[in-house]
N, C-alpha and C positions, 0 to 999 in steps of 0.2 A: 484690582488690576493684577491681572498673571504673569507670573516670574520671564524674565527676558531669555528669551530661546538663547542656548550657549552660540555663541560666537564664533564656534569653533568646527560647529555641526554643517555637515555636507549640505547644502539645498538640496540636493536629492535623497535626502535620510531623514524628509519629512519632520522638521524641526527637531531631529535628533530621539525619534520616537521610538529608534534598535540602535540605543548607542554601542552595542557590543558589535555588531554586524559591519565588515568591509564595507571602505565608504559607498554611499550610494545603494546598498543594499536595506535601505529602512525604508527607502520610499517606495519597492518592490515590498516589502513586508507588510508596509502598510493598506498597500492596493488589495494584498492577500487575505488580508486581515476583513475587510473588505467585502471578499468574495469577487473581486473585478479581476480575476485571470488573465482577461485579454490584455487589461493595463500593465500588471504588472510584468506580464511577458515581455510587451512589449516594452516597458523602464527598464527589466531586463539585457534585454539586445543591445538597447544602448547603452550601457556602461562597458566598457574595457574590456577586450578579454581574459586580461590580468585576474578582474573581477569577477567575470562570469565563470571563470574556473578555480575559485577556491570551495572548501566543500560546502558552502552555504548556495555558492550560486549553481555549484553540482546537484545540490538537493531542490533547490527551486525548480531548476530546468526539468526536471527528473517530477516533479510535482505537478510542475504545469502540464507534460506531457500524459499524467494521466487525468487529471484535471478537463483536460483538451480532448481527448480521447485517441490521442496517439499512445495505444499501447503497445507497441513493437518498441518505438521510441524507449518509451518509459521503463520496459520490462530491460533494456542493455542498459540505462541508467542508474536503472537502481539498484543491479545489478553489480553492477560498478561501484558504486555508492557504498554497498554494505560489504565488501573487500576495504575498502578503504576507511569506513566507521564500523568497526567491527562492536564495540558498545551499542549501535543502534540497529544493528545488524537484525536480530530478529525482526522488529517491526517492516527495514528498508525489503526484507525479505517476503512478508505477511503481503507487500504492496505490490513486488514481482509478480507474486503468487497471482494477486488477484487480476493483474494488469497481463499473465501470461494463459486464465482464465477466459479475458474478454478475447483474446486473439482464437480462442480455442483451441489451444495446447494444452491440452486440459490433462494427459499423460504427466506433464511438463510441471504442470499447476500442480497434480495430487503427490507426485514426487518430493518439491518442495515443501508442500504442506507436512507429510507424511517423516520427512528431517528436522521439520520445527517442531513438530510435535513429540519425536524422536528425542528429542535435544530440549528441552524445559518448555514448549511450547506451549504446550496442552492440550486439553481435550478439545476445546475449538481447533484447534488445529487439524485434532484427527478426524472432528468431523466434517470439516473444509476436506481434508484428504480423500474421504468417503464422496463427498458430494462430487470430486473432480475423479473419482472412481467411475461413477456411475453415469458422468456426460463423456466418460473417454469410453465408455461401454465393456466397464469391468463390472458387471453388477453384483458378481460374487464376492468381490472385494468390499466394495461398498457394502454387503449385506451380513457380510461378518464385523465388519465396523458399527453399523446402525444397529443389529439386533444386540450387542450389549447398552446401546447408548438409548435405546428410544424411551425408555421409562425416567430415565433423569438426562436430558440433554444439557449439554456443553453449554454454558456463558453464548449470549447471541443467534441462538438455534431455539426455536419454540418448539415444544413439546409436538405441536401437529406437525411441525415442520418434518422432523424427528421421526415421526412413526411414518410420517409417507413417505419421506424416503427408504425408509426400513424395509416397508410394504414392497414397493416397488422395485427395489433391489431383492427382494426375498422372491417374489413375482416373477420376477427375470431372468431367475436360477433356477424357477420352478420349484422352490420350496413354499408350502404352502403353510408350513406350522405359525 
C-alpha cells in the first residue's frame, strides 16, 4: 500500500509531485513532464495571475511558446526571463537564440550567439554564430569561423556538418583553398 498523498498538497500539483513549485504549478510540470504542452498550457491559464507570473510560471509560459512554435512570443520571454535569472541566463539566452533563428532574424541570432560564446559559452556557440552568419548572408563570417573549426567540430555539430558549412561559406566568398 503507497504512502498517503500529504494533505496539504494543491489538487492541482498532481499529488504533490513539485512540492517546491507555487501552488498549482506541479500539475503544469507534470503535464510537461509528459510531453502534453497543450495540457499543461492550458492548467497554466487557469491558475491566477499571481501564479502565472512568478518566474517558474514566466519560464513555463516562455517554454511553451517555443514548444508551440510561437517564436516572436517566446524570443520577448525569454528574453525577459534571463534579466531577471541571470544564473540561468546563458542557457534562457541559447533558447532566444534559437527561437530568434526560427523567426529568421538570423543577424539577431548570430549576434547573440557570438556574446555567449564571447562570454564562456563556447565553441558551440561560435559555431551556432557561424551557422546564423551564413543564413543572414555573411558567408565570410561564417567562413573565417568554420575554416578553423571543420577539422574538430564543436559538442553537437558533426564533423560533415562542419566541413559543409565551411565548404560553402568558403564557396560563397570565392575562396576556393
Amino acid at each position: 500500500m503507497g504512502a498517503a498523498p500529504d494533505a496539504l498538497a494543491d489538487p492541482g500539483d498532481a499529488g504533490g509531485v513539485a512540492p517546491g513549485l507555487p501552488p498549482g504549478l506541479g500539475g503544469v510540470a507534470e503535464a510537461v513532464r509528459r510531453g502534453d504542452f497543450a495540457e499543461a498550457e492550458a492548467r497554466l491559464l487557469r491558475l491566477p495571475e499571481a501564479t502565472q507570473g512568478t518566474l517558474e510560471g514566466r519560464y513555463l509560459h516562455a517554454r511553451f511558446s517555443v514548444e508551440r512554435g510561437r517564436h516572436a512570443q517566446a524570443a520577448e520571454r525569454l528574453h525577459a526571463l534571463a534579466e531577471a535569472l541571470p544564473a540561468f541566463a546563458t542557457e534562457l539566452r541559447r533558447m532566444e537564440a534559437r527561437a530568434l533563428s526560427q523567426l529568421g532574424r538570423h543577424a539577431e541570432a548570430r549576434a547573440l550567439y557570438a556574446r555567449l560564446a564571447d562570454h564562456g559559452g563556447g565553441e558551440r556557440d561560435r559555431a551556432h554564430a557561424a551557422v546564423q552568419a551564413q543564413q543572414a548572408g555573411d558567408p565570410a563570417a561564417a567562413a573565417a569561423v568554420m575554416r578553423a573549426r571543420a577539422d574538430r567540430p564543436p559538442p553537437g555539430l558533426g564533423r560533415a556538418t562542419a566541413w559543409r558549412l565551411a565548404a560553402q561559406a568558403l564557396e560563397a566568398t570565392g575562396d576556393g583553398a
